[in-house]
N, C-alpha and C positions, 0 to 999 in steps of 0.2 A: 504494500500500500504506500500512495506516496505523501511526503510529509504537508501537512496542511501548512508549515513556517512556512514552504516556498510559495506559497499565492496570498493573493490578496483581493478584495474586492474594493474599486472604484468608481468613478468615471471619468470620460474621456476632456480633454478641456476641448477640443473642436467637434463638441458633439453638445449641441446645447441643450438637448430635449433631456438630459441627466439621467439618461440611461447607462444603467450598472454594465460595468467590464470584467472579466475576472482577468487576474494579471498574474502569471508564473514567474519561474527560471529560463532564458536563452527567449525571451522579447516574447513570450507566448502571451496571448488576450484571445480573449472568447467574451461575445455579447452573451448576456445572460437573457437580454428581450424585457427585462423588467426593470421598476422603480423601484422597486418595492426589497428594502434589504432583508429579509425574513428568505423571500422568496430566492434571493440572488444565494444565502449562504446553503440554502437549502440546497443548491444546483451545484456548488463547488461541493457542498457533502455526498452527493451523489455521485460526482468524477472522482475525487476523491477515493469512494469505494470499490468502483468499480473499475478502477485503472486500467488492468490490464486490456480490458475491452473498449477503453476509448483511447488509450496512449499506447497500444501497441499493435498498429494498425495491418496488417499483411496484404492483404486480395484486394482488387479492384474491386471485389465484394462486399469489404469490408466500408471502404472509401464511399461506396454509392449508398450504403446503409447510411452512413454518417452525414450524408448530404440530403437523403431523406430526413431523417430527424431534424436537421438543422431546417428545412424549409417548411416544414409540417410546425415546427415554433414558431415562425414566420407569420403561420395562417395561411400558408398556401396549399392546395388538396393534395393527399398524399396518393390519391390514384392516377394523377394525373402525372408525377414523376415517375411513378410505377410506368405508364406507358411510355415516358418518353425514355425510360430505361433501361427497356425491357432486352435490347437486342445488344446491347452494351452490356448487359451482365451474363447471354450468351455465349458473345464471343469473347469479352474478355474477362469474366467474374473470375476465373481462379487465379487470374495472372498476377504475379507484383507488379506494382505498377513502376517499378526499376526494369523490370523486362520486357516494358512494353517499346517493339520494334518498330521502322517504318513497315516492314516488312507485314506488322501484324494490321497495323493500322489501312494498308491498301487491302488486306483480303477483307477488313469491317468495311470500309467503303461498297469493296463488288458482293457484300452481301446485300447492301443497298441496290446497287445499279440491278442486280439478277432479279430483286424484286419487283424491279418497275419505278426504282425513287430515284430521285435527282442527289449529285453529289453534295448540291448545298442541303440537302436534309442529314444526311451522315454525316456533315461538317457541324451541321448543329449540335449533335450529337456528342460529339469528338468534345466542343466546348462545353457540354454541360461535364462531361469526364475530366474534364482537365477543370474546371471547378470544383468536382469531388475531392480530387485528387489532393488539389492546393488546399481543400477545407480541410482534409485528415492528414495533411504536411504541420497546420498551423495548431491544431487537436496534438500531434505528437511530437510537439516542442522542438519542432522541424527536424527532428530526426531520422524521417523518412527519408527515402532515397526517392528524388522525380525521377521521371523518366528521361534518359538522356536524349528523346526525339521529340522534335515538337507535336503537338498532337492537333492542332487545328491543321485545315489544307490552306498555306498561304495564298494559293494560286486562286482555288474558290473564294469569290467574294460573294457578300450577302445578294439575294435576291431581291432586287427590286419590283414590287407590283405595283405596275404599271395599268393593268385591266382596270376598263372604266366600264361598269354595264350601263345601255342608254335605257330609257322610260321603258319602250319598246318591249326591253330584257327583262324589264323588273315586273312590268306586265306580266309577261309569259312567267317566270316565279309563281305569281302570285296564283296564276292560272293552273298551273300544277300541281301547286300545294292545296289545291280546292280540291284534284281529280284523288281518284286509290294511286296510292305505290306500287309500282311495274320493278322496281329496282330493289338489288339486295341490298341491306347493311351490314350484314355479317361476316368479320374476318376476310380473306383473303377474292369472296365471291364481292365484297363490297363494289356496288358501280355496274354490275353484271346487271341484265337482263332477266327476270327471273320467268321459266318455262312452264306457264301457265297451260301451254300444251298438252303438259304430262297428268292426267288426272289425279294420278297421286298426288300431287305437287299440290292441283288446283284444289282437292277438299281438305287436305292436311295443312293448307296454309292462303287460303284465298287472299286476294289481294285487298289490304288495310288502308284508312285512311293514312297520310302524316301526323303524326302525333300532335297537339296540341303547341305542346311543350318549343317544339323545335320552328312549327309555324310564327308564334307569337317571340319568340328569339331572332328569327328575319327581321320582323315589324321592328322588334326593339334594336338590333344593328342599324337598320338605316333611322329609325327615330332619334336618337344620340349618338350616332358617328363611334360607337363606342368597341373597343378591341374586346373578341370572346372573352379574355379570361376575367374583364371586368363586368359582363352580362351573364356569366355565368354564376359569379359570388354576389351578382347582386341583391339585396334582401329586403324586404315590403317595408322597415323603418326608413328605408335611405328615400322614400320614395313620400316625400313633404308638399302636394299643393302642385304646383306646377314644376317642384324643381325635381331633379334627380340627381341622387349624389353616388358617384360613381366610385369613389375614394375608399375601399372600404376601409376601417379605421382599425380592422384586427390585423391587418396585414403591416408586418414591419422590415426594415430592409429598404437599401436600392429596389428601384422599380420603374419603371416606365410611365407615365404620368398618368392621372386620371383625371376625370373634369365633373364639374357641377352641372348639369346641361339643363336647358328650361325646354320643357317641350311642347309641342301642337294639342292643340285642345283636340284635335281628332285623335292622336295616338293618347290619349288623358281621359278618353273615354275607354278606348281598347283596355287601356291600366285597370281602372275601378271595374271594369266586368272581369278582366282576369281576377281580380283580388278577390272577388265573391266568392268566387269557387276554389280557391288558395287553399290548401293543407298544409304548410310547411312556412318558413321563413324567407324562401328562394323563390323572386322572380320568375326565373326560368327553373322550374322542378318537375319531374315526372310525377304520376298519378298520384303517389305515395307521399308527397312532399320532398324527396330524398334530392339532392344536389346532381344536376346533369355532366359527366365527364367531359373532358376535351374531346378525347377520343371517339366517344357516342355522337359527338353532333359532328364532330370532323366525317364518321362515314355517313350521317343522315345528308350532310351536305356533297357529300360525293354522290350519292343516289341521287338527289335532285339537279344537279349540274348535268347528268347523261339521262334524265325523266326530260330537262328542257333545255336537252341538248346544245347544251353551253361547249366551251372549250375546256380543257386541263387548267386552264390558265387563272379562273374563275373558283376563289375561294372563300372562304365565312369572312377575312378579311379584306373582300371586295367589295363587302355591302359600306364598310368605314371609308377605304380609298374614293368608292363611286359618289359617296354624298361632302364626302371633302371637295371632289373638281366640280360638282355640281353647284355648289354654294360659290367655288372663286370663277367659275364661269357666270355665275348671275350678279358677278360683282360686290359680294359680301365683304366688307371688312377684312384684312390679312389677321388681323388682329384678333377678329370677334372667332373667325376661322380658326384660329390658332387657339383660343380658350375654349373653342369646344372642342375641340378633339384631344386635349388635358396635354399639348406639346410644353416644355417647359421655356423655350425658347420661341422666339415670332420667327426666326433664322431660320429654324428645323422649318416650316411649314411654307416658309418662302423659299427654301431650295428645294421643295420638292412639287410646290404647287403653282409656284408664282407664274408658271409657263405657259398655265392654265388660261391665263387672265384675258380678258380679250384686246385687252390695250396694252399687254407687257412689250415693254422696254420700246414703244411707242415714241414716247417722248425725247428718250435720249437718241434715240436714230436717229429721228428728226431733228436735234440740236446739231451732231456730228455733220447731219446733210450738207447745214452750211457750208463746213469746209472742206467740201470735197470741188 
């Protein structure tokens, strides 16, 4: 067991919200996630005990356990790391993460490509591993060995979506998600075609409406411009009069920004008729009230893109992209643009939208024209 003399608990001075740190030997801190000192000594008495399972870390198994815990204290769902880590603990859970090669890293890639996925999803991947990794390096008073190869692909860069759906597209959506589902969700058949042909097929599994759940999740993406994983935790308190608060306040950590959005009185009716029938504390909930996964609505959204035979290109984050170039196409504000889509900067949404605009950079050609 290790000695409790070497830590201490504090807080940070460029960190003003006075949030507890626990502080070791050899630069080690770990957030405790709380104020509250009862709680913070309670959490060093539990590493404390249990040392050898959190300071002596082995497997890339071990590492992705430890990143799970750490983002599950966070408030973030712990099924949804489960998915995004599932084929990472695959290929590489028994490995040390000192042994991991470029070698091992290109065959986790073409485990990727043989499936049908792009290399920028395996890169994402790669980075959430190499965030594990660094979390149970900083857990084992860096005593861990990195891995001597980088582990992101420098060459792949992030994916830009660029897809804009026009009225037209959103039309046909909406038209769809009226009609039964022809398309699977399930695993590997997800996006398929389902063979209604086969009469077995046809009374063991006739063809269903779209769930409620997932309809009323569309409405709410293009109503607040808002990113899945903040329509997914969102929860009937945040949900005051006209505004919607996107932010949720369990969630702690770096994080991508969220916004307060005020919405349409027409989507403010769809709300109060959802809410009647509401079980649960979540928005967006299946029947039970239970929380809807990433994963569940990423394949309900792959059925409906090849139901209204959309492109590959077209994804749950194109309902947020199409109502951002929509607003700076009808000449909204950069500004008002910018605080509804929860950017923390007016920069981020002027380089990526400003190109949109129908009079961009207008004026300044026009000035240069003089001197030509």
């Amino acid at each position: 067991m290790l000695s409790k003399n070497q830590y201490r608990i504090g807080t940070r001075k460029d960190d003003e919200s006075g949030m507890l740190y626990i502080y070791g030997p050899n630069k080690f801190r770990a957030s405790t996630f709380t104020k509250d000192h009862g709680r913070a000594k309670a959490q060093l008495a539990s590493i404390l005990e249990a040392g050898p399972k959190h300071l002596n870390i082995k497997t890339v198994e071990d590492c992705l356990d430890l990143h799970r815990e750490k983002i599950t204290k966070r408030g973030n769902c712990g099924r949804d790391h489960d998915y995004a880590t599932g084929k990472l603990r695959e290929w590489f859970g028994s490995v040390q993460p000192k042994d991991i090669t470029p070698q091992l890293i290109a065959g986790f890639v073409k485990l990727y490509e043989l499936n049908g996925s792009k290399q920028n999803t395996a890169n994402k991947r790669l980075k959430t591993l190499k965030a594990a990794i660094n979390h149970a390096h900083e857990l084992s008073e860096k005593t861990l060995k990195l891995p001597l190869c980088n582990l992101t692909l420098n060459d792949v860069k992030d994916e830009v979506r660029e897809r804009v759906l026009t009225e037209q597209e959103i039309l046909k959506i909406y038209a769809v998600l009226e009609e039964k589902r022809y398309y699977s969700v399930s695993g590997k058949d997800t996006g398929k075609k389902i063979d209604y042909s086969n009469s077995n097929t046809a009374s063991a599994h006739p063809p269903q409406p779209w769930p409620f759940w997932f309809k009323f999740a569309v409405k709410t993406a293009i109503a607040t411009s808002a990113r899945k994983g903040a329509i997914l935790d969102l929860t009937w308190d945040r949900v005051k009069g006209e505004i919607i608060d996107l932010e949720n306040p369990n969630l702690k950590g770096k994080r991508k920004g969220r916004a307060r959005v005020k919405a349409s009185e027409k989507f403010l009716a769809l709300m109060e008729e959802a809410r009647k029938s509401a079980k649960g504390k979540y928005v967006i909930a299946d029947w039970d009230g239970s929380r809807i996964g990433v994963k569940r609505l990423g394949n309900y959204m792959v059925a409906l893109r090849a139901q209204a035979r959309l492109g590959d290109d077209v994804t749950f984050h194109t309902f947020r992209h199409t109502t951002a170039t929509h607003m700076v196409n009808d000449a909204v504000d950069i500004m008002e643009v910018s605080k509804r889509l929860g950017h923390k900067s007016v920069a981020v949404t002027e380089r990526v939208y400003n190109h949109h605009k129908p009079e961009f950079q207008k004026k300044s050609a026009n000035s240069i024209d003089s001197l030509l």
